[in-house]
Steps between C-alpha positions, in 0.01 A plus 500: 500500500786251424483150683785570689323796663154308503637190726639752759107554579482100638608293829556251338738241689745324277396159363112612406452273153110398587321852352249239289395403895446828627664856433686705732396857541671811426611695792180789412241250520603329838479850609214572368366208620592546888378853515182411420552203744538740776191704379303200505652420855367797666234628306653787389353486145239477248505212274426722198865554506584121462232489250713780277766226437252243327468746257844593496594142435211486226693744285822358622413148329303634163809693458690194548307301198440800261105486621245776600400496859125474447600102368706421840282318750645443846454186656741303777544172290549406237268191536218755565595661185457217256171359640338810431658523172356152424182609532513647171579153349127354353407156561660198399866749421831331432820670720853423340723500792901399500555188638717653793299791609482614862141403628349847592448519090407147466276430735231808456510379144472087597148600679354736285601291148645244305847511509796386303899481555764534249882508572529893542681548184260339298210702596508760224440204243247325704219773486274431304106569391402293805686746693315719714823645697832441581609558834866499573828655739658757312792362685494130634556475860681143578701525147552923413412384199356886333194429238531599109164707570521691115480127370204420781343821432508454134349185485197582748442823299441219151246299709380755726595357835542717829887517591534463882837567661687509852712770526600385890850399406566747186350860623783689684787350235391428187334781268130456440263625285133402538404561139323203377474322844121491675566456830871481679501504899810487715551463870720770627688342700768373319700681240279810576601472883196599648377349851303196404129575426521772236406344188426647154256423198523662135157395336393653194217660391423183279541279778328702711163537332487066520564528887321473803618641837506237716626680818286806461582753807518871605793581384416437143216751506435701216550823753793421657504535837157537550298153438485372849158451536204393324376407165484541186825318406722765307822371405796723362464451138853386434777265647393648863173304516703197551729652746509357856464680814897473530760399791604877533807457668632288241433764253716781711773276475410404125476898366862562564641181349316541197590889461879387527471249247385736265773756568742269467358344135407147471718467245795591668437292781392179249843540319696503898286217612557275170861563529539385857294175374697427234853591655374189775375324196868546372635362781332203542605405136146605334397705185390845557101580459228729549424470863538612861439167639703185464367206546811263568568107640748610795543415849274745686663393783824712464340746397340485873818496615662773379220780576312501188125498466345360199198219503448162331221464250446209346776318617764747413683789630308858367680835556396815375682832478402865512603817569600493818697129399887590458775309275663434866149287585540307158902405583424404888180244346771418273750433711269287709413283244802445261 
């Protein structure tokens, strides 16, 4: 499926540049979504049915990051995510985190260890034998700044350090491929355009084994389905023992998002969405680069004005572009601010 075709599945009204806020879902999934709405409504279904798409959105996201399903936990933040992750982190460990990183993967990491900041392109060089992990967004929220994770990757692998990422503003636009990484959660509900509360963990077997699951629950049973009551504790013996009892609804709506992606190709959709960033880079008199956000000192405030969403971070205008973003979005923002 060519882009062109793909963004005829979105409602997207013109002017939509704030995707690294929250995504806007494809036509199937709002559908999807209000069906089941109605079901729930007036009890006219099962919930086994809604269950079906946490599954479906399982596969949907190992796909997405070259992983098997049995190492995709689901979860509904990211937050939750990374405490439990720290519990595989022994006493008295050292976290390497960039010195702009969005707090959900900062703060699990400030209670559970030491921690220490490095400007985020230094962080590869700053590992070192003190190093337990090193805990960083794939793709930096405020700044789009994307993360050299070969060179990060390389130099945990020499001193044996955990590599930690947030995929929350790559997945859904920028390829990924889990090899090498230990754990990597994302919240859905951005770039993968899934209601808010659907949120995934890839945690490998390695990682794993050092782990502890803090949240324990039913739905993480060993037989699926069928630990509701009583003991012994028998957890799933792979990624699902950390899995919590999920916000189903935001799972129907996540399934069908995360299908489409897939059809589509994340490449495809990384090499539309980089082009639309760097034709309003362009425009505002900047060098290309390697991002869907742009991070940019500009007067929000005609932006405002002229029907464009984006958001300030840190003091500065942020807009982000996907698939559903058109060139006609980038030359109205332009427009508005030049």
């Amino acid at each position: 499926m060519d882009i062109a075709t793909a963004a005829k599945l979105w409602d997207a009204d013109p002017g939509w540049l704030n995707t690294a806020s929250y995504g806007l879902p494809p036509r199937r999934a709002y559908e999807e979504l209000q069906a089941v709405l109605t079901d729930w409504r007036h009890g006219s279904s099962d919930w086994k049915p809604w269950d079906a798409s946490v599954g479906r959105s399982r596969e949907a996201f190992a796909r997405l990051i070259g992983a098997p399903a049995a190492d995709v936990s689901v979860s509904s933040t990211v937050s939750q995510i990374m405490s439990t992750v720290a519990t595989a982190l022994p006493p008295g460990a050292r976290v390497l985190v960039p010195e702009i990183e969005f707090t959900s993967n900062l703060f699990p990491w400030a209670v559970a260890a030491d921690i220490e900041t490095v400007p985020e392109d230094r962080l590869a060089d700053a590992i070192t034998g003190a190093t337990t992990a090193v805990a960083f967004s794939l793709v930096q929220s405020a700044t789009g700044y994307v993360a050299n994770l070969p060179e990060i990757m390389a130099a945990a692998r020499a001193h044996d350090a955990l590599v930690i990422a947030d995929a929350s503003q790559a997945a859904g636009w920028l390829p990924i491929d889990v090899t090498g990484i230990d754990a990597l959660a994302c919240a859905a509900y951005k770039w993968l355009m899934a209601p808010r509360g659907a949120a995934f963990g890839y945690l490998s077997p390695r990682l794993r084994d050092r782990m502890r699951p803090l949240a324990a629950n039913w739905y993480g049973g060993a037989d699926e389905g069928g630990s509701y009551y009583g003991p012994p504790l028998r957890l799933a013996p792979d990624a699902r023992a950390f899995d919590l009892s999920p916000a189903w609804f935001s799972y129907v709506g996540a399934a069908p998002a995360l299908e489409l992606l897939n059809e589509i190709g994340i490449q495809q959709i990384h090499d539309h969405d980089v082009a639309l960033a760097n034709r309003f880079r362009t425009g505002l008199g900047l060098e290309p680069s390697d991002t869907a956000i742009v991070s940019v000192d500009a007067p929000g405030e005609r932006l405002e004005a002229a029907g464009i969403r984006a958001a300030v971070r840190a003091g500065r205008v942020r807009a982000s572009f996907h698939v559903y973003t058109t060139t006609d979005d980038v030359d109205r923002a332009l427009d508005a601010l030049t």
